[in-house]
Backbone of each chain as ProteinMPNN parsed JSONL, in Angstrom:
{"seq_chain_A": "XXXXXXXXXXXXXXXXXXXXXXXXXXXXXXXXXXXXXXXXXXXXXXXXXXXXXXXXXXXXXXXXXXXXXXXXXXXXXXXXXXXXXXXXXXXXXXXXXXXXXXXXXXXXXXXXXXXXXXXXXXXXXXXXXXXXXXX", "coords_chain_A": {"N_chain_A": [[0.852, -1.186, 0.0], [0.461, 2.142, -1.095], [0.947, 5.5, -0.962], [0.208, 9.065, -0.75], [-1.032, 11.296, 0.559], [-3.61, 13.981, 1.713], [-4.55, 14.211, 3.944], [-5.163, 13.596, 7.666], [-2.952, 10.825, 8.517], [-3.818, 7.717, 9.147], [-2.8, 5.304, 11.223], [-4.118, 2.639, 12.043], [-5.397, 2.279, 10.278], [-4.182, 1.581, 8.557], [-2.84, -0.148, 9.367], [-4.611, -2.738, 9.769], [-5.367, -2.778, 7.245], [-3.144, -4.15, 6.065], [-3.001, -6.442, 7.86], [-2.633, -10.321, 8.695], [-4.607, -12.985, 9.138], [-1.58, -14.974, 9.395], [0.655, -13.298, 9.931], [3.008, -12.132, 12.966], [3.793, -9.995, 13.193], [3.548, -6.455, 13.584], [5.322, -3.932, 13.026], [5.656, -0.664, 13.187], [6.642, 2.727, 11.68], [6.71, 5.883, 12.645], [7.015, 9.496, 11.555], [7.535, 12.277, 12.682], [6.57, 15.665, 12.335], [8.692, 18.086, 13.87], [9.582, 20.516, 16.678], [11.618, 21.784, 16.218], [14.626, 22.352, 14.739], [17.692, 22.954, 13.044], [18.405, 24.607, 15.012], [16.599, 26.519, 15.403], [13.13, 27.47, 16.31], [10.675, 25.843, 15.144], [7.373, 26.544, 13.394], [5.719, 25.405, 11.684], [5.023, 22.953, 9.201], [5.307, 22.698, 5.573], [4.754, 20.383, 3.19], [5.69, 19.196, -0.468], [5.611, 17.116, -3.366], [6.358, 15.605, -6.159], [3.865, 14.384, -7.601], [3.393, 11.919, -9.605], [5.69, 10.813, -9.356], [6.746, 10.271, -6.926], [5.446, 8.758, -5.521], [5.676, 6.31, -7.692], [7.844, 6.054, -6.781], [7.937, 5.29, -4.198], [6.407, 2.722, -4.145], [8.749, 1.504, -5.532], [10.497, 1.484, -3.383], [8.85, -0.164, -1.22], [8.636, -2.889, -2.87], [11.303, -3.371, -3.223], [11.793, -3.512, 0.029], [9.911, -5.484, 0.288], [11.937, -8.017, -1.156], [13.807, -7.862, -0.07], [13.848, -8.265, 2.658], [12.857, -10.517, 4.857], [9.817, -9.873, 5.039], [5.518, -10.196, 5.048], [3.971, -7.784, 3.985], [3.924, -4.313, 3.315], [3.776, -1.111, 4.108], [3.495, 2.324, 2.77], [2.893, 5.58, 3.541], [2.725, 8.609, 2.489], [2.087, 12.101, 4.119], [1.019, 15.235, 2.285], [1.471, 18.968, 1.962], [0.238, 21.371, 4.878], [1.319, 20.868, 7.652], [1.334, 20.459, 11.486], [2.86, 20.907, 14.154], [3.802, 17.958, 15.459], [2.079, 16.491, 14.534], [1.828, 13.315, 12.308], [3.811, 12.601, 9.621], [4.904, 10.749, 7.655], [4.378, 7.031, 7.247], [4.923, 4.242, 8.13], [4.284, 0.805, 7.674], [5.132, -2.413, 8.502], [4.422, -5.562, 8.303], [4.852, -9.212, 9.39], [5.871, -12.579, 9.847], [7.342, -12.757, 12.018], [9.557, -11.189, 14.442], [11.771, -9.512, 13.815], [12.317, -9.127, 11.083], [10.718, -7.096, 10.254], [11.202, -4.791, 12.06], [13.309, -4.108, 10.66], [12.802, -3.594, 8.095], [11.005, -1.794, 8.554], [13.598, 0.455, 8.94], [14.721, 0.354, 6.871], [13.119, 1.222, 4.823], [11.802, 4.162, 5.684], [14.5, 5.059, 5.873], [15.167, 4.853, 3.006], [12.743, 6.486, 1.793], [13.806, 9.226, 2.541], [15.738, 9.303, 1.385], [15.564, 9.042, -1.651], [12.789, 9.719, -2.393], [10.494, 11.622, -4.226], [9.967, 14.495, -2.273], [9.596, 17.422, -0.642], [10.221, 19.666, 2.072], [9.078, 22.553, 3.676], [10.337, 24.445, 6.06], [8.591, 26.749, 8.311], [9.421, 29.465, 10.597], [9.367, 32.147, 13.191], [10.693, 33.744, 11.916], [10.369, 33.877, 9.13], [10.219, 31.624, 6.534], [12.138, 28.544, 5.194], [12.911, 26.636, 2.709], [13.82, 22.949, 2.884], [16.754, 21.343, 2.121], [17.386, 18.215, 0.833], [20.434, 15.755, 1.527]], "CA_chain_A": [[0.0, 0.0, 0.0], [1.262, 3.35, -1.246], [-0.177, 6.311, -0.839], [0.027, 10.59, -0.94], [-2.154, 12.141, 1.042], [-3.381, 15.792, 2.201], [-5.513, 14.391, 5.216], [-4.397, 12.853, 8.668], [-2.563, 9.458, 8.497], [-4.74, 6.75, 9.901], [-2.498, 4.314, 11.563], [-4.541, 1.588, 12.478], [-6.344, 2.081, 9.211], [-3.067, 1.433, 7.534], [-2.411, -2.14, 9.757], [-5.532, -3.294, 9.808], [-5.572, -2.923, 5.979], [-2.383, -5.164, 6.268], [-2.731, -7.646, 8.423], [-3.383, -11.056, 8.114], [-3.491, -14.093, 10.375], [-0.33, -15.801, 9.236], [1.113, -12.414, 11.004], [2.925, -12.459, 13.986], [4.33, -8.735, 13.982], [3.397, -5.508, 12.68], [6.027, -2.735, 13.435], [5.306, 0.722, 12.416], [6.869, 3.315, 12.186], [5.77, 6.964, 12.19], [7.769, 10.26, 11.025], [6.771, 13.928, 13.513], [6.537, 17.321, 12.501], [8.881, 18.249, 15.185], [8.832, 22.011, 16.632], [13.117, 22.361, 16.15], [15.536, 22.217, 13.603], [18.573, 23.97, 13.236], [19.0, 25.732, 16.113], [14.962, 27.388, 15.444], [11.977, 27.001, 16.632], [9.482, 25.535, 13.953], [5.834, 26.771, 13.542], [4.69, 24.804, 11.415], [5.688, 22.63, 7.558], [4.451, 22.485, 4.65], [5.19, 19.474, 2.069], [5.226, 18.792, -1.384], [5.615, 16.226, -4.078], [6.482, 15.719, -7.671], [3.634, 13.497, -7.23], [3.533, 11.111, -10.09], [7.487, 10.04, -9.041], [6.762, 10.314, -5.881], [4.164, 7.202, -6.138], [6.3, 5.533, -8.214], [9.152, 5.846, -5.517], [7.167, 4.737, -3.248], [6.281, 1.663, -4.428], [9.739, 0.934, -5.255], [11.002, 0.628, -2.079], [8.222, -1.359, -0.911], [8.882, -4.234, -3.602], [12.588, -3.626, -3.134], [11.767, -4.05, 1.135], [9.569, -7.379, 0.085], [12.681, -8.819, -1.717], [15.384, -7.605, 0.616], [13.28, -8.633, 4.41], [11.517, -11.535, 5.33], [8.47, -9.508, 5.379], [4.813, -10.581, 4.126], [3.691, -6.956, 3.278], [4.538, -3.355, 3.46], [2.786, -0.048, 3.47], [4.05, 3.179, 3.364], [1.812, 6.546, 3.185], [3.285, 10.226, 3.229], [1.161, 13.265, 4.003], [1.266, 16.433, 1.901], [0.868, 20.013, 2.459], [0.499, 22.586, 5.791], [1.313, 19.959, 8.905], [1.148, 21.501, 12.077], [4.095, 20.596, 15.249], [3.288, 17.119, 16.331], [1.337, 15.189, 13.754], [2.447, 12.151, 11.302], [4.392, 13.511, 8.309], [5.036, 9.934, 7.251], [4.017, 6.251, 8.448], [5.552, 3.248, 7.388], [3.941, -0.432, 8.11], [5.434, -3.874, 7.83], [3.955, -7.144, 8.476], [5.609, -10.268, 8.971], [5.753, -13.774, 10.905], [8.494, -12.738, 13.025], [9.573, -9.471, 14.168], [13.006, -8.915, 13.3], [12.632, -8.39, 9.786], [9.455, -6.204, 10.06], [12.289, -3.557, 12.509], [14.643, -4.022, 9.552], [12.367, -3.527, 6.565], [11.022, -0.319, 8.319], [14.447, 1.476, 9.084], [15.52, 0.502, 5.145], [11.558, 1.923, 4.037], [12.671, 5.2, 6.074], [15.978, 5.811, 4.64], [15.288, 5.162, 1.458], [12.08, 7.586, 1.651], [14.223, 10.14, 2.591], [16.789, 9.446, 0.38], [15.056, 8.977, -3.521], [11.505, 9.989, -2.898], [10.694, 13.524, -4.888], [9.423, 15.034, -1.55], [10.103, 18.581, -0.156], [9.893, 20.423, 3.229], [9.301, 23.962, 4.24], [9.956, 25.026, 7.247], [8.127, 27.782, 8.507], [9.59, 29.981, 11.514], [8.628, 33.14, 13.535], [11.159, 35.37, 10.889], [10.626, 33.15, 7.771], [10.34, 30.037, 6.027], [13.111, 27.768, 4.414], [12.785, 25.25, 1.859], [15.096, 22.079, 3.003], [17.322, 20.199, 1.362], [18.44, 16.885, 1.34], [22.266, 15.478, 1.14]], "C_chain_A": [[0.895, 1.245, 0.0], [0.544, 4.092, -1.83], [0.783, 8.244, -0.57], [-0.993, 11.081, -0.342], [-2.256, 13.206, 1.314], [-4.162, 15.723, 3.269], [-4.812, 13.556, 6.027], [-4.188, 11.499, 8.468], [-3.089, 8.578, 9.8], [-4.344, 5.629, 10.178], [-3.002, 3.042, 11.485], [-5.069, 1.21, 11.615], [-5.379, 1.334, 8.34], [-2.75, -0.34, 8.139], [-3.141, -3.011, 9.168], [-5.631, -3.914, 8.35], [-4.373, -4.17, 5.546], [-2.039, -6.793, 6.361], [-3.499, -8.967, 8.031], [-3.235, -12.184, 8.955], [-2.445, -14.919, 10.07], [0.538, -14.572, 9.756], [1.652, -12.428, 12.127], [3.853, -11.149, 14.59], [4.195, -7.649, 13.569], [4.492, -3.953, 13.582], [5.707, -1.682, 12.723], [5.886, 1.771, 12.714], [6.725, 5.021, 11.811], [6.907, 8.087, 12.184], [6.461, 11.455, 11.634], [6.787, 14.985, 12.819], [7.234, 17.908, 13.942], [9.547, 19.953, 15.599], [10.563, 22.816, 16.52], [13.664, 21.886, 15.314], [16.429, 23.375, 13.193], [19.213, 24.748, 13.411], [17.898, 26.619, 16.244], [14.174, 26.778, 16.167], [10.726, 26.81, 15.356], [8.483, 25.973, 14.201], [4.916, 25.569, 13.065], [5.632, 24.076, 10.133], [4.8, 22.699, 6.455], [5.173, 21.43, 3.144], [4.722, 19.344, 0.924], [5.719, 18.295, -2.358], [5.52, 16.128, -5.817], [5.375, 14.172, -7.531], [3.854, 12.005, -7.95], [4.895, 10.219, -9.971], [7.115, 10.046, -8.015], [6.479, 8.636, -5.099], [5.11, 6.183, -6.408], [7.861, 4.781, -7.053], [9.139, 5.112, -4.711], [6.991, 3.094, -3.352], [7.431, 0.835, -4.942], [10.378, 0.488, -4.23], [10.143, -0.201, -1.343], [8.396, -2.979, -1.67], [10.52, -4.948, -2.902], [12.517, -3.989, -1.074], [11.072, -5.516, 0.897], [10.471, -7.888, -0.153], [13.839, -8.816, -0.537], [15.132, -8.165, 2.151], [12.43, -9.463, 4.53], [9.846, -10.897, 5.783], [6.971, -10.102, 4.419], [3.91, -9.283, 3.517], [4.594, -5.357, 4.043], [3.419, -2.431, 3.387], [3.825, 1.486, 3.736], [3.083, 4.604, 2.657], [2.891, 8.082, 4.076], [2.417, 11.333, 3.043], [1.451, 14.515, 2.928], [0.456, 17.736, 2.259], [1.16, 20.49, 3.618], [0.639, 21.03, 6.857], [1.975, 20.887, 10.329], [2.432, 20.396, 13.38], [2.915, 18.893, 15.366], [2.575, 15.897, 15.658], [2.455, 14.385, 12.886], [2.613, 12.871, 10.019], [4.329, 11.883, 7.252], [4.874, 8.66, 7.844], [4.62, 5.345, 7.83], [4.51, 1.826, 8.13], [4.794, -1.648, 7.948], [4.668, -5.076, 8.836], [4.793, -8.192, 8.268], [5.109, -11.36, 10.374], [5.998, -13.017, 12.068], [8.76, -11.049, 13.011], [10.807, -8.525, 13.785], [12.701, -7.963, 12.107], [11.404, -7.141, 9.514], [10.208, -4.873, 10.637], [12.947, -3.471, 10.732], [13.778, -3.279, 8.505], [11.558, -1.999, 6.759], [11.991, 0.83, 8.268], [14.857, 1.594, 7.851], [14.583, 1.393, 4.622], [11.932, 3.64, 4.301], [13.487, 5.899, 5.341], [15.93, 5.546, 3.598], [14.313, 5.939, 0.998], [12.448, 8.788, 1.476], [15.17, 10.685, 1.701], [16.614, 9.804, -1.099], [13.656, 9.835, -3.548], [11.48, 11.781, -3.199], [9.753, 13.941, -3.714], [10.098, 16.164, -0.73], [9.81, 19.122, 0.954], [10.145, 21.247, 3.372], [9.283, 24.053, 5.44], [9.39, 26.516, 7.606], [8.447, 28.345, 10.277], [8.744, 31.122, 12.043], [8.972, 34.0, 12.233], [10.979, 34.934, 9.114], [10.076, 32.231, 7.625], [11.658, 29.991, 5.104], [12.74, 26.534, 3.311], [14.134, 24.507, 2.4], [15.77, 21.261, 2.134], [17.962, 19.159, 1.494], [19.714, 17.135, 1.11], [22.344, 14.906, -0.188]], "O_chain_A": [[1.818, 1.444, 0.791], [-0.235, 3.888, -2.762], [1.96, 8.315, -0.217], [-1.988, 11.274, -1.042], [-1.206, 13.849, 1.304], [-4.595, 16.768, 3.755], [-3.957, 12.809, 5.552], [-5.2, 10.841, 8.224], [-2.851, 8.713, 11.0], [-4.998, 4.681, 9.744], [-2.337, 2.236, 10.835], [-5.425, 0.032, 11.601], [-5.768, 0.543, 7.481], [-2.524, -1.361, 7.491], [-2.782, -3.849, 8.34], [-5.877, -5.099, 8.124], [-4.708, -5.052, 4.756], [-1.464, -7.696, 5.753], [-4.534, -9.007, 7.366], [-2.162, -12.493, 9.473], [-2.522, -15.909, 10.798], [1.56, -15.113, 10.179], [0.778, -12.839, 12.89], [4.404, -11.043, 15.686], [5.075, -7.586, 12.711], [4.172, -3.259, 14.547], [5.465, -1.841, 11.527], [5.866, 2.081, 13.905], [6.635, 5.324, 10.622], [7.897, 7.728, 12.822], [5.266, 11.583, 11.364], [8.006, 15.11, 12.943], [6.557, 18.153, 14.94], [10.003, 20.563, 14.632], [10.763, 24.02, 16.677], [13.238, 20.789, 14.954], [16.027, 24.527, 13.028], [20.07, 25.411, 12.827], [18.007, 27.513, 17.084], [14.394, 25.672, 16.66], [10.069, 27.723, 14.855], [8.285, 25.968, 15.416], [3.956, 24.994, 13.576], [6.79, 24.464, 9.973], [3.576, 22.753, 6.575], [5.956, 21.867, 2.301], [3.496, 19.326, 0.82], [6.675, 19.015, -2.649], [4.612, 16.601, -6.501], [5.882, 13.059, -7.389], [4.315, 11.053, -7.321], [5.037, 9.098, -10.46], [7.005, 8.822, -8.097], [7.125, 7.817, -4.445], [5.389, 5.299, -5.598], [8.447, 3.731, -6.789], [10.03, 4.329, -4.383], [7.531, 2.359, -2.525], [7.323, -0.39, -4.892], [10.791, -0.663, -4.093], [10.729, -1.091, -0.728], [8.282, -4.033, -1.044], [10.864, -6.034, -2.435], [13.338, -4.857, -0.779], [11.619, -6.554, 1.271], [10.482, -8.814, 0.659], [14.587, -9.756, -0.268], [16.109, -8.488, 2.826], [11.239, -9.222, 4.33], [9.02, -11.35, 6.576], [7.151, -10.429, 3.246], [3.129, -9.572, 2.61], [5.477, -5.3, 4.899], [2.353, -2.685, 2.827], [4.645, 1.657, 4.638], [2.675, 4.619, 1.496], [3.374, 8.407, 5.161], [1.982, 11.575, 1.917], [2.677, 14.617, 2.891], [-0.702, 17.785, 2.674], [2.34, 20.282, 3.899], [-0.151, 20.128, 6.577], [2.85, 21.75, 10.253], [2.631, 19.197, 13.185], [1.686, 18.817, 15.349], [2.497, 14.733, 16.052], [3.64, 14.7, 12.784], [1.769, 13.577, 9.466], [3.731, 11.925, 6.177], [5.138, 8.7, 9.046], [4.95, 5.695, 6.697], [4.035, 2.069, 9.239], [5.182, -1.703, 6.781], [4.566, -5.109, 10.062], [5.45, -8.287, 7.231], [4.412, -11.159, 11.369], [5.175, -12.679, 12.919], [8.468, -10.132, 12.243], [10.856, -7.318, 13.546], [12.746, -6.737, 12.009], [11.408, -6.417, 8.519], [10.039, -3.844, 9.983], [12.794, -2.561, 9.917], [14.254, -2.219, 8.099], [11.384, -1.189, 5.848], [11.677, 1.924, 7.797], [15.34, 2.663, 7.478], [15.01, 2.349, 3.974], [12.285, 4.347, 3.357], [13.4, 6.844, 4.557], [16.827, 6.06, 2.93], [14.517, 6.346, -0.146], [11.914, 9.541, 0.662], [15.425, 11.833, 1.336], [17.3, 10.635, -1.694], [13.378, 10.539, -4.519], [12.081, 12.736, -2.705], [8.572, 13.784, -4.025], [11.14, 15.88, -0.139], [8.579, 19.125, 0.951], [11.358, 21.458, 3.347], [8.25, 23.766, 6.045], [9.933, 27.446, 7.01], [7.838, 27.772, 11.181], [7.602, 31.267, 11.606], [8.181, 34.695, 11.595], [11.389, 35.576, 8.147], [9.338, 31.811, 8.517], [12.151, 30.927, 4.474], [12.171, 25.508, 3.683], [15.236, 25.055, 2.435], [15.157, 20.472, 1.416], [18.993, 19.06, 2.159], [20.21, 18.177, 0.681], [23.439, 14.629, -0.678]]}, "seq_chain_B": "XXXXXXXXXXXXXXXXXXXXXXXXXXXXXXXXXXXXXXXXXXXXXXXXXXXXXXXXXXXXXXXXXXXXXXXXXXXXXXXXX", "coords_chain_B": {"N_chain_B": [[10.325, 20.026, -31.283], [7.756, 19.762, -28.945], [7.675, 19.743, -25.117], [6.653, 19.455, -21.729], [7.629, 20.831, -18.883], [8.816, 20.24, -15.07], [8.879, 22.203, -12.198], [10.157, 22.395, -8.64], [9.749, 22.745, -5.557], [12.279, 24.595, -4.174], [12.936, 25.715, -6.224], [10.944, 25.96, -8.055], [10.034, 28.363, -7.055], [11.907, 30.456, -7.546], [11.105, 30.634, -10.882], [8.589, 30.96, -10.545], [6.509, 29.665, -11.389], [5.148, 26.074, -11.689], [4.899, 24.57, -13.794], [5.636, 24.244, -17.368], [5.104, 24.53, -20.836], [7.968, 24.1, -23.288], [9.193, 24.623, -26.628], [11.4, 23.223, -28.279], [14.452, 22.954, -30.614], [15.786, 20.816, -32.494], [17.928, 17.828, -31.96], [18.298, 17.42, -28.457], [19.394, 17.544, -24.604], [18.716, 17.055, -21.424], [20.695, 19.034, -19.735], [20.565, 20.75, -21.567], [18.171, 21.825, -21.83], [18.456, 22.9, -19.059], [20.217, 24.366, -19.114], [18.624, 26.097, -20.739], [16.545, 27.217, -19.112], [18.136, 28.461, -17.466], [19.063, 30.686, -18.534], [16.909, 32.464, -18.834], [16.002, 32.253, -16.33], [18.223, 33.163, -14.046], [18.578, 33.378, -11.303], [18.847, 30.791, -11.128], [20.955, 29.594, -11.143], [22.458, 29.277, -8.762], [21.501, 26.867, -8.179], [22.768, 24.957, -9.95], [24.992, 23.31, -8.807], [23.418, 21.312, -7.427], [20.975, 20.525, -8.353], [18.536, 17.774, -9.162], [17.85, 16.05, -11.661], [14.96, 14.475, -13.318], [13.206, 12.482, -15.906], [10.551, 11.74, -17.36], [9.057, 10.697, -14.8], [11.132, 9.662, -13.668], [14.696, 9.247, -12.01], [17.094, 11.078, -13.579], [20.133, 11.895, -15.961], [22.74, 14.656, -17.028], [22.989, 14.496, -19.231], [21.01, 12.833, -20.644], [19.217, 11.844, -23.351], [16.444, 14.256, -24.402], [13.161, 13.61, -25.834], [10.598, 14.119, -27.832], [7.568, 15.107, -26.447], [7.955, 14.286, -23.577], [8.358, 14.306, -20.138], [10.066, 16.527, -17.975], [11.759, 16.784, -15.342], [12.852, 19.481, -12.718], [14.55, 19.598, -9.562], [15.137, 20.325, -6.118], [17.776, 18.572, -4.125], [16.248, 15.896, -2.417], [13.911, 16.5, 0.373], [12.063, 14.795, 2.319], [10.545, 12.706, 4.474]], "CA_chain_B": [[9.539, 19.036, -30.254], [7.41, 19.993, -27.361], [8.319, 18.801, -23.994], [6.89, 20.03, -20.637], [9.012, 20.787, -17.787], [8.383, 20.961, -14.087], [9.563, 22.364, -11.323], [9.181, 21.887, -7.519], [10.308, 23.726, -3.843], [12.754, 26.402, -3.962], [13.223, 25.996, -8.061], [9.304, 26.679, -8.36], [9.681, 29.378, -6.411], [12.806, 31.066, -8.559], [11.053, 30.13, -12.087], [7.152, 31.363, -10.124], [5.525, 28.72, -11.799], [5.652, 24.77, -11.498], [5.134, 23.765, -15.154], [5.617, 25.203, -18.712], [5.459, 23.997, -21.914], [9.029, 24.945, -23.981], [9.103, 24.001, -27.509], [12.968, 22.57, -28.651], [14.632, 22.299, -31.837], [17.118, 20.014, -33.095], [18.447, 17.219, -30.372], [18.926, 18.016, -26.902], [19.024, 16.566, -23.689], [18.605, 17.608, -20.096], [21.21, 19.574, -19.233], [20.439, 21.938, -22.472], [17.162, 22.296, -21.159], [18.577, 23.135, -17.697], [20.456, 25.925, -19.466], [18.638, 27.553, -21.586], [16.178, 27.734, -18.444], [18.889, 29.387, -16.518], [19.309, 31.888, -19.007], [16.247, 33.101, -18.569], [16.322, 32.64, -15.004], [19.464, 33.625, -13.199], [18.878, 32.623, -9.979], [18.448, 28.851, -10.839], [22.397, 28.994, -11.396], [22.816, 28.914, -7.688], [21.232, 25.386, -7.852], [23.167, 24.472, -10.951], [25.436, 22.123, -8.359], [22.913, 20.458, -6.497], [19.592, 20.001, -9.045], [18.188, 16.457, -9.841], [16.812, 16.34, -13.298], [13.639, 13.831, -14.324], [12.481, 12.532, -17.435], [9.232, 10.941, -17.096], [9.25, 10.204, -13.566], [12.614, 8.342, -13.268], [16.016, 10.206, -12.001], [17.981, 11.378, -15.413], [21.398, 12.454, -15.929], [22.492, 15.676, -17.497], [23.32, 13.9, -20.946], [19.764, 12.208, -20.967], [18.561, 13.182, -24.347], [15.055, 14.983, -24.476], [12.324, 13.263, -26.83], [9.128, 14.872, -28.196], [6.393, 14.584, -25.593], [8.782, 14.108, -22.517], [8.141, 15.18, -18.953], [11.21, 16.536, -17.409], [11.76, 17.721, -14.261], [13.881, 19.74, -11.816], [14.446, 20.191, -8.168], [16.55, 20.227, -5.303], [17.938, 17.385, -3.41], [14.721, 15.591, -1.405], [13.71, 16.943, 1.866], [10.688, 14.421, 2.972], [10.321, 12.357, 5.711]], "C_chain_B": [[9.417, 20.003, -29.45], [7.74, 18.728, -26.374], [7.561, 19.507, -22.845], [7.722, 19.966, -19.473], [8.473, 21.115, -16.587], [8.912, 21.65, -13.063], [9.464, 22.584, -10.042], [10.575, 22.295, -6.542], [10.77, 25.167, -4.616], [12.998, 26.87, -5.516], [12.058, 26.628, -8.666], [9.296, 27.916, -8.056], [10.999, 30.853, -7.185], [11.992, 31.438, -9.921], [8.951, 31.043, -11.5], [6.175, 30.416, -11.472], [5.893, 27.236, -11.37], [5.339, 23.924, -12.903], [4.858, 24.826, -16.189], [6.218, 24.299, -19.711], [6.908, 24.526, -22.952], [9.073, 23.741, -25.646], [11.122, 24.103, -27.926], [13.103, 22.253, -30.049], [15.807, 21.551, -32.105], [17.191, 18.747, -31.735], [18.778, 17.51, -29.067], [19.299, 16.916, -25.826], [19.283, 17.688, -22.222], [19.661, 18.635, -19.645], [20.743, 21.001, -19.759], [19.326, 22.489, -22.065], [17.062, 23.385, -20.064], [19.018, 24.776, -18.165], [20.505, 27.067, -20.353], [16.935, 27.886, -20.171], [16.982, 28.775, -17.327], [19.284, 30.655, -17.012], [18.213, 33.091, -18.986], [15.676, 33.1, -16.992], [17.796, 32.346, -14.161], [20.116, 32.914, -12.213], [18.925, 31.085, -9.855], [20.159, 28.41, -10.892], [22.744, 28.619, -9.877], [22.203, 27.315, -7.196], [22.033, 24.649, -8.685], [24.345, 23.024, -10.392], [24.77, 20.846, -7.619], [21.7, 19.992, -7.135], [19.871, 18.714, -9.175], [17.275, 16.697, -10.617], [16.103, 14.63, -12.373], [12.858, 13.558, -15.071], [11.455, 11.083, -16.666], [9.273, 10.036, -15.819], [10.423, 9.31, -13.171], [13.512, 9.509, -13.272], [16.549, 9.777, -13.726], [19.273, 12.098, -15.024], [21.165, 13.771, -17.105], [22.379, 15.331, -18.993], [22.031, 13.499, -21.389], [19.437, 12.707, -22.144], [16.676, 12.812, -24.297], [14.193, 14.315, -25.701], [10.771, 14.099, -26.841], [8.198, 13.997, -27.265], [6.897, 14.493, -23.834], [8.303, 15.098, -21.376], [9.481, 15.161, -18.372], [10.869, 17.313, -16.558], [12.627, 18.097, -13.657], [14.016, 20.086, -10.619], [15.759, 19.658, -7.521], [16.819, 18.919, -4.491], [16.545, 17.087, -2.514], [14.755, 15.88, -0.118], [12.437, 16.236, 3.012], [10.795, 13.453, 3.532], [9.947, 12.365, 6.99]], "O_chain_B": [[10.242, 20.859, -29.129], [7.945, 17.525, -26.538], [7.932, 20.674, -22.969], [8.448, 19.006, -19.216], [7.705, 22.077, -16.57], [10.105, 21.537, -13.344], [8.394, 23.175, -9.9], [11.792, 22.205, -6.699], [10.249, 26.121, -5.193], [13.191, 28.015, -5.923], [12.055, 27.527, -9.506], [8.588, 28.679, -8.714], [10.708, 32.049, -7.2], [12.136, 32.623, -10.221], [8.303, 31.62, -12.372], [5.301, 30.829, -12.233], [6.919, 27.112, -10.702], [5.559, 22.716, -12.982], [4.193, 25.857, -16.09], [7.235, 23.608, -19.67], [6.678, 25.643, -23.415], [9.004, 22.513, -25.695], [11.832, 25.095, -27.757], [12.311, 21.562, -30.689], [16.882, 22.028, -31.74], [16.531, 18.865, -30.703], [19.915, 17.94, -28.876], [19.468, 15.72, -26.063], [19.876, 18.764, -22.143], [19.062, 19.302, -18.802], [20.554, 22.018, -19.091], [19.357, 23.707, -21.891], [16.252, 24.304, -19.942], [18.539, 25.864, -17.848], [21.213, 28.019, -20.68], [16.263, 28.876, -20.46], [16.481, 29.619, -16.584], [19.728, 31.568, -16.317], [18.463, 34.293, -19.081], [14.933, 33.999, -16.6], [18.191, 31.241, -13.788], [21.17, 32.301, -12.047], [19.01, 30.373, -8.854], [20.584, 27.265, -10.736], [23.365, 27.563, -9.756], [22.421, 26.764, -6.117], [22.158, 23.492, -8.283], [24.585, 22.041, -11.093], [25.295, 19.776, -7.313], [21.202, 19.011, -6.583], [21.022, 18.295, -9.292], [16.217, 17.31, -10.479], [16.497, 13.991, -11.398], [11.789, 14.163, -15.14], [11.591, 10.102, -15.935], [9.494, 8.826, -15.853], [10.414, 8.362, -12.386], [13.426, 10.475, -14.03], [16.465, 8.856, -14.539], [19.438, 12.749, -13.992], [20.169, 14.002, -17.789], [21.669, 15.952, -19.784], [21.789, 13.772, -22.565], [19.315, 13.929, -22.229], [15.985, 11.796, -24.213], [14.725, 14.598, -26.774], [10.107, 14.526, -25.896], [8.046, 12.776, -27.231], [6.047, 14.665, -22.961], [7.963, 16.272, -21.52], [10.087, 14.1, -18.218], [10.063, 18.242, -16.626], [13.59, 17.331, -13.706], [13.491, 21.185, -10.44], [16.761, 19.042, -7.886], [15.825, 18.232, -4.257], [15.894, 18.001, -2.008], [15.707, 15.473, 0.547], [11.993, 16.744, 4.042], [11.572, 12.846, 2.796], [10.131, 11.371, 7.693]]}, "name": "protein", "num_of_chains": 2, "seq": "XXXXXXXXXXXXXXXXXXXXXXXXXXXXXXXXXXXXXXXXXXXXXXXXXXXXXXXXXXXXXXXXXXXXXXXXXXXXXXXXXXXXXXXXXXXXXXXXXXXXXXXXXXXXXXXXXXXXXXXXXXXXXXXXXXXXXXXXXXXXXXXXXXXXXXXXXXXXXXXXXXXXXXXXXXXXXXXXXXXXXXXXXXXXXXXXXXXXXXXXXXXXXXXXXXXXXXXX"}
């Protein structure tokens, strides 16, 4: 499951949609809006997406986490738009027997979100906003 | 050939739009694109080390050559997570 959204990320909506009883671990893991960065105080973000690559991105690293982690599914859903201190920017799911590889297959889902996917963040301060950039 | 081109964060915000159609003659490829948009905008040279091109949703190099119909795009390193 891969997904773009502009409304609140619905955890449980995202397992549930998942799971299955041959299951025996669902790790998840969720990405803040958090109120500091770079020595500021954040107000607020605002994200956005080359979407059609974005998608596509997306769903690459989910195949490429099926092949690479003993997992039996994946999900991963990123918000777009104004997000305010505190909410889910990004959520990741995995499913599996066991729970190792379900840790593993979200910290790879993660860093490779951050790494390839065409997604952008503004920060918005008291004196400004910034557009960020990755490495 | 037409081609549209997009562009997205702080490049959108240089260029004040996020897509435009540019019509091309002869062979090209991505980079040429890159700079005959920089000639008409300036400020995009200060990205000129750090942009990632995109032709039809897949990373592209600067050499990529440009075909009639092509979506290319440009922005700055990814910032989402």
């Amino acid at each position: 499951m891969y997904q773009l959204t502009r409304e609140p990320i619905d955890i449980q909506k995202i397992a549930s949609s998942l799971q299955r009883p041959e299951d025996g671990a669902v790790v998840v893991f969720q990405g803040l809006v958090r109120n500091h960065a770079r020595d500021k105080a954040v107000r607020f973000l605002e994200y956005e997406a080359y979407e059609s690559m974005a998608l596509k991105k997306l769903e690459e690293i989910g195949i490429r986490a099926k092949s690479d982690y003993e997992i039996r599914d994946i999900g991963i859903v990123h918000r777009l738009g104004h997000m305010d201190i505190g909410v889910c920017s990004v959520a990741i799911v995995a499913v599996s027997a066991h729970r190792g590889p379900a840790f593993e297959a979200c910290r790879f889902a993660i860093d490779a979100v951050k790494k390839i996917v065409p997604i952008w963040k503004k920060e918005f301060y008291e004196d400004g906003a910034v557009w960020i950039e990755g490495n | 050939m037409s081609v549209r081109v997009f562009f997205f964060a702080a490049l959108a915000d240089i260029t004040g739009m996020r897509e435009i159609r540019m019509d091309l003659s002869g062979a090209t490829d991505v980079i040429s694109v890159f700079n005959r948009l920089a000639a008409d905008f300036p400020l995009l040279e200060a990205h000129r080390s750090s942009v990632l091109f995109a032709l039809n949703s897949e990373y592209a190099r600067p050499e990529s050559p440009v075909r009639e119909g092509d979506e290319i795009a440009f922005f700055p390193p990814v910032s989402g997570g």
